[in-house]
C-alpha positions as CSV (number, residue, x, y, z in Angstrom):
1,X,-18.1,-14.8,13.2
2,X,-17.4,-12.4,16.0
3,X,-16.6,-9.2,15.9
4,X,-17.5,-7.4,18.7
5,X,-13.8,-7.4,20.1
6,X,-12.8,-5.0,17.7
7,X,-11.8,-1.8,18.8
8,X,-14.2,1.2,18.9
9,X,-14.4,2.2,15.5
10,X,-12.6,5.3,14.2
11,X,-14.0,5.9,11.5
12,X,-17.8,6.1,13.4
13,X,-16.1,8.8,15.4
14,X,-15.9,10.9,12.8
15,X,-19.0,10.4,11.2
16,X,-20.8,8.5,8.6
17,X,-19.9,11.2,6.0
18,X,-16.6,9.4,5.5
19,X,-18.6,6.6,4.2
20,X,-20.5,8.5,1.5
21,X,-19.3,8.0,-2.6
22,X,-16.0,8.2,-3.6
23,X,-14.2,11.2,-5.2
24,X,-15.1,11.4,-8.9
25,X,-12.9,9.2,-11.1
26,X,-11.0,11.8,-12.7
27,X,-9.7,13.2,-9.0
28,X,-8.2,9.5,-8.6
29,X,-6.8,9.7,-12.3
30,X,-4.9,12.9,-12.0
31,X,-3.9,11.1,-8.4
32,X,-1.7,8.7,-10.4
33,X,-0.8,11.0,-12.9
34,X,0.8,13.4,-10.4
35,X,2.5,10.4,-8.6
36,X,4.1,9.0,-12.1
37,X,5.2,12.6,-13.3
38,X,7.0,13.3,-9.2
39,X,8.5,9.8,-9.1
40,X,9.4,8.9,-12.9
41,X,10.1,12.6,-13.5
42,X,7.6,12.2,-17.1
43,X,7.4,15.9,-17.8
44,X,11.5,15.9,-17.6
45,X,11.9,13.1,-20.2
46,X,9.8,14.7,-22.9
47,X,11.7,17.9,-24.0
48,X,10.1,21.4,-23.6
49,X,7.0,19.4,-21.0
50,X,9.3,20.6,-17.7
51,X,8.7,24.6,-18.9
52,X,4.6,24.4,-18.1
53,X,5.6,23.0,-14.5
54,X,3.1,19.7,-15.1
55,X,3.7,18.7,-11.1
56,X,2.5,22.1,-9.7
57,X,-0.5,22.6,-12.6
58,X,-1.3,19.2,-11.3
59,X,-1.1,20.0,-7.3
60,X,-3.3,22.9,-8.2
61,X,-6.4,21.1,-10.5
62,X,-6.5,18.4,-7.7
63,X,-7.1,20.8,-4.9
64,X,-9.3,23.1,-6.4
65,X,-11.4,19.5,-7.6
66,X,-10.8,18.7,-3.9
67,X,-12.3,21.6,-3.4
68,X,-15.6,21.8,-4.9
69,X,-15.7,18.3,-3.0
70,X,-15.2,19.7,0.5
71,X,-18.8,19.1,1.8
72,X,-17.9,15.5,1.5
73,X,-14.2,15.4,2.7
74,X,-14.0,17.6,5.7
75,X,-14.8,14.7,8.5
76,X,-11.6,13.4,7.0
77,X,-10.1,16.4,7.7
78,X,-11.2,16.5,11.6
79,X,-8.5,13.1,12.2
80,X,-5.8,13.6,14.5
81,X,-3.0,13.3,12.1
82,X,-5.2,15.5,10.0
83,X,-5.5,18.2,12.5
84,X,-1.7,17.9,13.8
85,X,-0.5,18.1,9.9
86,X,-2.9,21.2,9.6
87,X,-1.3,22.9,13.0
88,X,2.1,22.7,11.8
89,X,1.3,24.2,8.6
90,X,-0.6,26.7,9.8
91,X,2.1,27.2,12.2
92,X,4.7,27.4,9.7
93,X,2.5,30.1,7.5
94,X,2.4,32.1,10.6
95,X,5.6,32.2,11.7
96,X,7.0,32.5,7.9
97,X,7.8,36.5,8.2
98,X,9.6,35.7,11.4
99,X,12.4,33.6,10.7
100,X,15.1,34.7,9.5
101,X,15.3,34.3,5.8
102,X,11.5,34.5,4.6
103,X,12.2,35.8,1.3
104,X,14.1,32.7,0.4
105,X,11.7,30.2,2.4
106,X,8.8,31.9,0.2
107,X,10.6,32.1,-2.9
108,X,12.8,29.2,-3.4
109,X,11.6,26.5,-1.7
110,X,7.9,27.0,-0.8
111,X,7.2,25.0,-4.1
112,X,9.5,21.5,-3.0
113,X,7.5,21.9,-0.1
114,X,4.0,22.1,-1.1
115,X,4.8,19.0,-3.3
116,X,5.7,17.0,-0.4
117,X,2.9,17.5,1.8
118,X,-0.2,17.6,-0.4
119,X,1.1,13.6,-0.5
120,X,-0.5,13.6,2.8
121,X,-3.8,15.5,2.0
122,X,-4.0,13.8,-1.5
123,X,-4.0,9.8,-0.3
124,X,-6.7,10.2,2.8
125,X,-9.3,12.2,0.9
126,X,-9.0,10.5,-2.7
127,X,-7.5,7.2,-1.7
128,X,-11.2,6.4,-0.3
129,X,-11.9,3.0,-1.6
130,X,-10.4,-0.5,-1.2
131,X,-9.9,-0.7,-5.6
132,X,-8.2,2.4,-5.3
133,X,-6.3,2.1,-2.6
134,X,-4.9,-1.4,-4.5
135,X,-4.1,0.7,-8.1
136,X,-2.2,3.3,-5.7
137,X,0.0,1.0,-4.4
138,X,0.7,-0.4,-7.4
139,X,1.6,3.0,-8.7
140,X,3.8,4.4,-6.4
141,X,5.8,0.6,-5.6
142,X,6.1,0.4,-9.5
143,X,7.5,4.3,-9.6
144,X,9.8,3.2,-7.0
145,X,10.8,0.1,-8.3
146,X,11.7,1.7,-11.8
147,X,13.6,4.0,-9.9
148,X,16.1,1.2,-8.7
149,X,15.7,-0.7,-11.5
150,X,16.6,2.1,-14.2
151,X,20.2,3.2,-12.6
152,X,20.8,-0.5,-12.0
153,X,20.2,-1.4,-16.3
154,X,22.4,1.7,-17.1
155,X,25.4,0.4,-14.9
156,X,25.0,-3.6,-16.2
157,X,24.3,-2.1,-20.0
158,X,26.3,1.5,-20.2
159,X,28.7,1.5,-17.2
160,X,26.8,4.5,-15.3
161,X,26.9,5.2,-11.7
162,X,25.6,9.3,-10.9
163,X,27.4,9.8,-8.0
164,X,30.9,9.5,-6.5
165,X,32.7,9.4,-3.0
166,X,35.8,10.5,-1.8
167,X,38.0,7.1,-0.2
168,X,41.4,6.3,0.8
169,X,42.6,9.6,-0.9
170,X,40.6,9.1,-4.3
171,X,37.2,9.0,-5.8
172,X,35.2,5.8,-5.8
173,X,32.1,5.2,-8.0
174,X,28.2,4.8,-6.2
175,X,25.3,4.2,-7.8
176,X,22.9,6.8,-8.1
177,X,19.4,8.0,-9.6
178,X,19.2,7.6,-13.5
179,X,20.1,10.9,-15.2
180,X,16.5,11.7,-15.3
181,X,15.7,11.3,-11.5
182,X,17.3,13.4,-9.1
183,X,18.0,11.2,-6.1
184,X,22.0,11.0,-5.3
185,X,22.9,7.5,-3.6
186,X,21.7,7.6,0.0
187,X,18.4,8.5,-1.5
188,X,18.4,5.5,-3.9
189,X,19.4,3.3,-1.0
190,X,16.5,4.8,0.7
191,X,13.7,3.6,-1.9
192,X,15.7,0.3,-2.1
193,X,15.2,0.5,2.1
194,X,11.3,1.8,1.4
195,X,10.4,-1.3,-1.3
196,X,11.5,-4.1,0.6
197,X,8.7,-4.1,3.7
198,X,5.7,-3.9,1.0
199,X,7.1,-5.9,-1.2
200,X,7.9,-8.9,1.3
201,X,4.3,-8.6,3.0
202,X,2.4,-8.0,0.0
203,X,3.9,-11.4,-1.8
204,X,5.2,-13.6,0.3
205,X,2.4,-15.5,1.1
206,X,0.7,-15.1,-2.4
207,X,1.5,-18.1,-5.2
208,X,4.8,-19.6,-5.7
209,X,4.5,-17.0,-8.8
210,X,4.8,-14.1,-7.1
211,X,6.8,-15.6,-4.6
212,X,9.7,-16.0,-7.5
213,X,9.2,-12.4,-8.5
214,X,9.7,-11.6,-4.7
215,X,12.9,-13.2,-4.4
216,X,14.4,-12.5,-7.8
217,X,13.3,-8.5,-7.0
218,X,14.8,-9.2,-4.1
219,X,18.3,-10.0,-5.2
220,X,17.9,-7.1,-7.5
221,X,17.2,-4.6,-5.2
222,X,19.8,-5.9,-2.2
223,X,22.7,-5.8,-5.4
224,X,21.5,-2.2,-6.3
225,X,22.1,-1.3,-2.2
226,X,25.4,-2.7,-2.1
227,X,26.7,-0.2,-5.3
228,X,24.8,2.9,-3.7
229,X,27.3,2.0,-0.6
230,X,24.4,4.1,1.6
231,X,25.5,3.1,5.1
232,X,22.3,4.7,6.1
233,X,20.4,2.6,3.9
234,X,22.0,-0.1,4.8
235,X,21.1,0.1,8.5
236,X,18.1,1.1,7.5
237,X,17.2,-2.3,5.9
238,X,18.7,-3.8,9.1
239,X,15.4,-2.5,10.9
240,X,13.3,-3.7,8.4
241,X,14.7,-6.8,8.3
242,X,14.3,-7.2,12.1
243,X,10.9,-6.5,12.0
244,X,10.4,-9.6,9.1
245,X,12.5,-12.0,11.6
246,X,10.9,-11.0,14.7
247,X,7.0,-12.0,13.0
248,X,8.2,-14.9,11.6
249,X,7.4,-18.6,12.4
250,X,10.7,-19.7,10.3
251,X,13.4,-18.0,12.3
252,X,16.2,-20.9,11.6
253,X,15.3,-20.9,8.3
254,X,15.8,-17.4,7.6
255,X,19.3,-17.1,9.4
256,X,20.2,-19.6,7.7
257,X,19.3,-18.0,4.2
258,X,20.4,-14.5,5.8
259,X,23.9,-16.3,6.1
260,X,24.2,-17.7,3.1
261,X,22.9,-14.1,0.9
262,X,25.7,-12.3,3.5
263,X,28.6,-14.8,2.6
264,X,27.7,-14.5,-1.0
265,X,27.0,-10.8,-1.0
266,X,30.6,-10.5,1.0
267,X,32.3,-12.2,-1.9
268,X,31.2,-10.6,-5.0
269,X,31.7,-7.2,-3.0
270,X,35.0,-4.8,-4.2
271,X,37.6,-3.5,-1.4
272,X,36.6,-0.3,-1.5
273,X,32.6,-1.3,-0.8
274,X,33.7,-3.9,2.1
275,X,35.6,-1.1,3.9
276,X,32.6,1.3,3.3
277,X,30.1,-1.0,5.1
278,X,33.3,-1.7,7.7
279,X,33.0,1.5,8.7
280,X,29.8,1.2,10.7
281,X,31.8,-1.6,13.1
282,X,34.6,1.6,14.0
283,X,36.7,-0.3,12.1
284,X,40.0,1.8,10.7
285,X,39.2,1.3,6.9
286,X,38.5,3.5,4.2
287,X,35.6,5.4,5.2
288,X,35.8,5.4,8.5
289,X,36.2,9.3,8.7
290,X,33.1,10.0,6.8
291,X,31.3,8.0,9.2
292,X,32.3,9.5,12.5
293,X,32.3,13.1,10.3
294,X,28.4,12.6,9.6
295,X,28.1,12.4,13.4
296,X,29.6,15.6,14.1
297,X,28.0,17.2,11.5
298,X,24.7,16.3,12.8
299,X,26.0,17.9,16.0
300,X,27.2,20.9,14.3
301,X,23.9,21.5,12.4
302,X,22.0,21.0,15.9
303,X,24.8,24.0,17.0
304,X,23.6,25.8,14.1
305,X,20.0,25.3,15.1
306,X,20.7,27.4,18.2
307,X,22.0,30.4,16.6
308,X,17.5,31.1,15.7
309,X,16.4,28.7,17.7
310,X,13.0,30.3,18.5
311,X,11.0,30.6,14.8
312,X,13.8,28.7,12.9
313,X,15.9,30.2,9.7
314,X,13.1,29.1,7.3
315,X,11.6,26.3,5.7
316,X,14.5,24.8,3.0
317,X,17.0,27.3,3.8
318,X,19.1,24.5,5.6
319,X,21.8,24.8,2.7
320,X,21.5,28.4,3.0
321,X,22.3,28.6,6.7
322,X,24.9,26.4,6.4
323,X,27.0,28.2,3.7
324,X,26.5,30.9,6.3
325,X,27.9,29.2,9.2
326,X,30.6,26.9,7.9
327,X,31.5,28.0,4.3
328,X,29.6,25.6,2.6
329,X,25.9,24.9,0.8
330,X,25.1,21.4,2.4
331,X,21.9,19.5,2.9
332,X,20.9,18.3,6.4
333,X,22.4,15.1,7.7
334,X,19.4,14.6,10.0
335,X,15.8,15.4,9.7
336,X,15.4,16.3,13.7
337,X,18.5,18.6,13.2
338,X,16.6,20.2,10.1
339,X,13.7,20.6,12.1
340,X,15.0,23.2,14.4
341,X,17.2,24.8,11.7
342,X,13.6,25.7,9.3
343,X,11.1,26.0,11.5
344,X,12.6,26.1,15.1
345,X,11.9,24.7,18.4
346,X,8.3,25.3,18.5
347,X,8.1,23.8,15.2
348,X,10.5,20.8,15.9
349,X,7.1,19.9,18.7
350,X,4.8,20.1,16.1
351,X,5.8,18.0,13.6
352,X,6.5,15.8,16.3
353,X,3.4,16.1,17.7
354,X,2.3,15.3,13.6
355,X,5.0,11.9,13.9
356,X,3.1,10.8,17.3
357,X,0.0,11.1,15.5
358,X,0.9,8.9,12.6
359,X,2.1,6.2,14.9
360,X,-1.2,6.5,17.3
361,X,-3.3,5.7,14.3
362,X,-1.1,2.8,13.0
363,X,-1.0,1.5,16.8
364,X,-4.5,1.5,16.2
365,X,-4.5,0.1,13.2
366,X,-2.3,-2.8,14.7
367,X,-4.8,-3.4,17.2
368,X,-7.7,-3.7,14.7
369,X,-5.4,-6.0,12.6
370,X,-4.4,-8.3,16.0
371,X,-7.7,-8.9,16.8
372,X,-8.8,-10.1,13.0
373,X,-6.3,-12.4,13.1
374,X,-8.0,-14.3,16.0
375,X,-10.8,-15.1,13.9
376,X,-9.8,-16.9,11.0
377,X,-13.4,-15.9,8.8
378,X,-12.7,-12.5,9.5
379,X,-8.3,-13.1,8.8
380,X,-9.3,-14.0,5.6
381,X,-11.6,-11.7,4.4
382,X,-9.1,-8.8,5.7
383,X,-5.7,-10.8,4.7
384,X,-4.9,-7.4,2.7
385,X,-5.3,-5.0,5.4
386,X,-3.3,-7.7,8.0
387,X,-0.3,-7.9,5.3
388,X,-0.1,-3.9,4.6
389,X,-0.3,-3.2,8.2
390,X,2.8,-5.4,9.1
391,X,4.6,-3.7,5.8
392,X,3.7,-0.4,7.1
393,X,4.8,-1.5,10.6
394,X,8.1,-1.9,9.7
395,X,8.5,1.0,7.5
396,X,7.2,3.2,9.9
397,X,9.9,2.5,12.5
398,X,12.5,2.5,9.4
399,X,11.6,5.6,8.7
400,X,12.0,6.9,12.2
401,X,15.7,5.4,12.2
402,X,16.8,6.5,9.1
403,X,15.4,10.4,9.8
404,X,18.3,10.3,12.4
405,X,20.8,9.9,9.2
406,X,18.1,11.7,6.7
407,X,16.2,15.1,5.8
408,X,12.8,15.4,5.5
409,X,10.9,18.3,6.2
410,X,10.4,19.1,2.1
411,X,10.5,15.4,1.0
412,X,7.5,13.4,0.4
413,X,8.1,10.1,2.5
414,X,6.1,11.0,6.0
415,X,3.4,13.0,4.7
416,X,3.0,10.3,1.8
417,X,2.9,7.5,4.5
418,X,0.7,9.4,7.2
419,X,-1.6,9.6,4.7
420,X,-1.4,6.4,3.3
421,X,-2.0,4.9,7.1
422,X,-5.0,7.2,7.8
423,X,-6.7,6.8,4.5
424,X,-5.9,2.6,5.0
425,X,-7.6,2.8,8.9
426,X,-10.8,4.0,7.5
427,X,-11.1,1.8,4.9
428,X,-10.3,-1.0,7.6
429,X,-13.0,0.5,9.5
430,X,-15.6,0.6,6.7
431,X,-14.9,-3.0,5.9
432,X,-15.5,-4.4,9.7
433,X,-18.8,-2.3,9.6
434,X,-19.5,-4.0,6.1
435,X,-18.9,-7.2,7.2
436,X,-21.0,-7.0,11.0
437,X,-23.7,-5.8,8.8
438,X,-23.7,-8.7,6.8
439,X,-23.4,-11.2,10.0
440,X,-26.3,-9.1,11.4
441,X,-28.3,-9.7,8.6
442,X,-28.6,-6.2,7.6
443,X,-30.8,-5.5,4.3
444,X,-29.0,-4.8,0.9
445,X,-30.6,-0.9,1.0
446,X,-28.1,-0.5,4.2
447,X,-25.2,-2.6,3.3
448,X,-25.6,-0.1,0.0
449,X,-24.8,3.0,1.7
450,X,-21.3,2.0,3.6
């Protein structure tokens, strides 16, 4: 096979360093056990376990293991989205005593914070082999999953919803994170939004086993969306599910299954949910004045943005400024509004200068995966990396919409996802350079040390 049309390898442009062993075992262990306790919320269910702070004990073990495994790791460190992650943080460490509410930044949300972005610094150095990267998708898709899943039981079994919005002049039920979690609706909507790429790419094209669990999950998952009635979530899955009809080779097919779940969906809906998703049309229904008012308010929190524009109000102190300027303690309704509210204008460039980054890699990544596919040898070997790419693909521009309708400079999702793409591109590249060996007849002593 031939694979000389692949592009210039990444990974060799860092150095063979990134090639040496793994992380030890127990590094990739406390990995998962981190990722369990943040999503599942563990340390919460078992009473008096939340008072040691198991999340932020864990944070710390990992990097100081990290740590005494630097010599190794630090050519992972010199990527791009490495470098533009480490600019805006050191930007933001900089600049803390010059916003305008440090003492709150520092105090009260520093911590939320740091749990979001070690994600990124935690899956490209210890996510470092293609075993592991396997188990740590099944992790953090089976967190998710039981995040959906465990509301969804409580409402069929118990009659539980978590949250509640305000239409046509009374309060209507939505379904929210289980008592344990700590998601409200839009966010549920959002992991329901963040399952369905990976799940679709990873088993569609496995055995007609998996393919059932696809499509029952699937049912599951679109039911759970409809009773978080997340308009953002909703359009959202809209972009993902372009992305899934735009590669396919069975369009008919799947508009005419898309009509058939839509009519079906339609009819087992309530009033109240038919006029919520109405809403997005303009349409005069119930609803249809929180819609236009989450417009505004993402113009009025880019007004607010202006009153510190330079250095930002601090990071997490969104609510805070908000209470300030219009009477009430509010998160963000837009991540590039929150941006320039935290960490200002200068800031607002860097983390999109960290964005840009992310989707230069997984352009490259798409490139690398295009040209396997031309070879069918080489397709097959990497039929993984081809599916995840595509499910990353459309998450990646999902994500991108629904920041316009979401906040995100403390949540996990893009440093969890920037990592996952630059720890997945150079174990793409090790496995090219694997395989060429072994076409070139390399001897085992060198295929050994890739």
């Amino acid at each position: 096979m031939n694979i000389a049309a692949a592009p210039a390898k990444f990974g060799a442009r860092l150095g063979q360093k990134i090639y040496s062993a793994p992380v030890p075992s127990l590094v990739f262990f406390l990995y998962l056990v981190f990722t369990l306790d943040f999503f599942v919320r563990v340390s919460a269910r078992i009473p008096g376990v939340s008072q040691i702070r198991p999340t932020l004990l864990l944070v710390g073990l990992i990097s100081l293991l990290l740590l005494f495994n630097l010599g190794r790791l630090k050519e992972k460190l010199q990527s791009p989205t490495a470098k533009a992650l480490g600019i805006l943080l050191l930007y933001i460490f900089i600049t803390m005593p010059l916003v305008k509410w440090p003492g709150s930044a520092l105090r009260d949300n520093s911590q939320e914070f740091i749990k979001a972005f070690v994600f990124f610094y935690f899956t490209l150095l210890i996510v470092d082999t293609d075993k592991r990267l396997k188990w740590f998708l099944i992790f953090f898709l089976g967190t998710q999953l039981f995040r959906v899943l465990e509301p969804l039981y409580l409402n069929i079994t118990q009659g539980y919803w978590g949250s509640s919005t305000f239409m046509g002049g009374a309060s209507q039920y939505r379904l929210a994170g289980a008592p344990h979690d700590v998601i409200n609706s839009n966010e549920l909507g959002f992991v329901i939004a963040t399952l369905v790429p990976f799940l679709h790419y990873l088993l569609i094209k496995k055995g007609w086993l998996l393919k059932l669990i696809y499509f029952a999950l699937l049912g599951v998952l679109l039911w759970a969306l409809v009773l978080t009635m997340s308009r953002g979530a909703f359009i959202a899955l809209l972009v993902v599910l372009w992305f899934i009809f735009k590669q396919s080779s069975k369009k008919p097919l799947l508009i005419a299954i898309g009509f058939v779940v839509a009519v079906a969906g339609w009819s087992q809906m309530s009033d109240v949910q038919k006029d919520r998703y109405l809403s997005l049309t303009g349409a005069d229904v119930r609803g249809s004045g929180s819609a236009s008012g989450r417009l505004s308010g993402i113009v009025d929190e880019l007004k607010l943005a202006m009153d510190y524009p330079l250095f930002g109000h601090g990071v997490g102190t969104t609510n805070e400024a908000k209470y300030h300027k219009f009477g009430r303690a509010q998160a963000s309704h837009s991540l590039y509004a929150e941006l320039v509210i935290e960490i200002g204008i200068v800031g607002f460039i860097l983390f999109m200068r960290f964005l840009h980054s992310i989707y230069m890699n997984f352009k490259r990544l798409q490139e690398q995966t295009e040209k396997i596919v031309e070879d069918e040898a080489l397709a097959e070997k990497l039929a993984f990396e081809t599916d995840l790419s595509n499910a990353m693909r459309a998450c990646f521009w999902m994500y991108v919409v629904y920041s316009i309708n979401y906040w995100g400079l403390s949540v996990y999702y893009w440093y969890l996802f920037g990592g996952l793409c630059a720890a997945m591109m150079l174990l793409t590249e090790r496995k090219l350079e694997r395989i060429k060996q072994e076409d070139d007849g390399e001897p085992e002593s060198v295929k050994g040390t890739l």
